[in-house]
Every structure is written in C-alpha cells, then in structure tokens.
C-alpha positions as CSV (number, residue, x, y, z in Angstrom):
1,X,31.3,11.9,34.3
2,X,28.2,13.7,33.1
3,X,29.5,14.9,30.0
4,X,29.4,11.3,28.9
5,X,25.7,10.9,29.5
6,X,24.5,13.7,28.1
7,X,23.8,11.5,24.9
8,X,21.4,9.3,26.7
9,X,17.6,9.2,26.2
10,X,15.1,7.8,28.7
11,X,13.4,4.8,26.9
12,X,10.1,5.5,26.4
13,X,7.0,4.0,29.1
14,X,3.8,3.6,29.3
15,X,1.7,2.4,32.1
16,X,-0.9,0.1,32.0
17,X,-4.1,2.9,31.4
18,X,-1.7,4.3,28.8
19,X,-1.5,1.3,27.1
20,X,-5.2,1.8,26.0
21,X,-4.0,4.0,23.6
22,X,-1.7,2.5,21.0
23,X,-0.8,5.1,18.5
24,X,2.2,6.4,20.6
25,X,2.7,2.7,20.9
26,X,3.1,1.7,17.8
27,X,5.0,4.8,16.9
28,X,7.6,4.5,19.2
29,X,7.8,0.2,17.9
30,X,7.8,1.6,14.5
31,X,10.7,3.8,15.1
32,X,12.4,1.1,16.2
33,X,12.2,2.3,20.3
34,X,12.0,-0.3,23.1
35,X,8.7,0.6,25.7
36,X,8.8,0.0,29.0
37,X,5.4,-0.9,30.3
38,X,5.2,0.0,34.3
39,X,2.6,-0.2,37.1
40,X,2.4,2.2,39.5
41,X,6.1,3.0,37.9
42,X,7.8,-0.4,38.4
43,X,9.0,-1.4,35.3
44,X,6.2,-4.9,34.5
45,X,8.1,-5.7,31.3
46,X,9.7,-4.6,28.2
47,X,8.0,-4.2,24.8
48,X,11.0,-5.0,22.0
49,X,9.6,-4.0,18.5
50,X,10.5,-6.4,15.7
51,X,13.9,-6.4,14.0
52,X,12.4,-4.2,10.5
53,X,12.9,-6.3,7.6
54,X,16.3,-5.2,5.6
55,X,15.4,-4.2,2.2
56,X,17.9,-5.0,-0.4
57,X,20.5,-2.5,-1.6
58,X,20.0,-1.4,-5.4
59,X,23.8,-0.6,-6.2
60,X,24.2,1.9,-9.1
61,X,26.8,0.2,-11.7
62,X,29.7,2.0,-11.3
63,X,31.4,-0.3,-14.2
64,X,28.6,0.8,-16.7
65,X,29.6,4.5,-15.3
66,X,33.4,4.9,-15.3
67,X,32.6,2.9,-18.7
68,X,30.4,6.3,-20.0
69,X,32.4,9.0,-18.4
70,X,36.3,7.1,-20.1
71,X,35.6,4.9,-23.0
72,X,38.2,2.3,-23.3
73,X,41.1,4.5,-21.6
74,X,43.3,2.8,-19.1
75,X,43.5,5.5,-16.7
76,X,46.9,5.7,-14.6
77,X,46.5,8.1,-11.7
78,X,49.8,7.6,-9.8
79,X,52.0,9.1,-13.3
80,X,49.0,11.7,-14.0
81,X,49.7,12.8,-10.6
82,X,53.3,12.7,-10.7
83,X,53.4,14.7,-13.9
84,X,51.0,17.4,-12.6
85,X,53.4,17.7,-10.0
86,X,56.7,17.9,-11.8
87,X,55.0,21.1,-14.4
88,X,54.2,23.1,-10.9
89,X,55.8,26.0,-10.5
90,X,56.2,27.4,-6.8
C-alpha cells in the first residue's frame, strides 16, 4: 500500500500570520498549487488559483514541409518497404 503513495505531495499551507507574506503565495497560485489556509492547523479554507489562460498552439505546417523535403513525389511506403525487404540478404 505505500508504494502507491509515494507519489503524493502535501498541498501547500499557510496559516493566518503566514499569510502576511504573499510571495510564497502567489508563487505556489502561479504554479498552479492549491493553499490550504489553517488556524491553529485546522484547515479554515482552501485558496484554488485561477485556471491559467490557454495560449493558442502555433502548429508548424507540415504540408509546406513534406512539400520542401519531396517535391511533387507521391511517396508509397508500404512497396518501398516491401522492396527493401525482398533485396535483404540474411
């Protein structure tokens, strides 16, 4: 059974004098880590940072690529393959 835990973090806490001082704060939010606040270590609540924002994907064009790299051949793998195969020698 404990091999399976051994993964786990504790969640990050601050009590309430602790919470004075938000640079650990905010980079435990920023990172994306959900605080517990305590008192007199009794969990109070639970600070949940913001989902982040997704930034769009910028996909390289793999058209304009195989386009570059093959001109206007029609490539056939599957009978490339095949022949590579039957001029072997083992």
């Amino acid at each position: 059974m404990w091999h399976m835990l051994c993964h786990i973090r504790p969640m990050p806490s601050v009590n309430l004098r602790q919470l004075r001082d938000t640079r650990q704060l905010l980079t435990w939010l920023e990172a994306g880590e959900v605080v517990e606040l305590r008192k007199r270590n009794a969990i109070v609540a639970r600070i949940v940072p913001e989902s982040p924002k997704a930034q769009p994907v910028e996909w390289p064009d793999f058209e304009a690529r195989l386009k570059k790299m093959y001109g206007d051949r029609v490539l056939t793998p599957v009978a490339d393959l095949i022949a590579d195969r039957e001029n072997e020698r083992y």
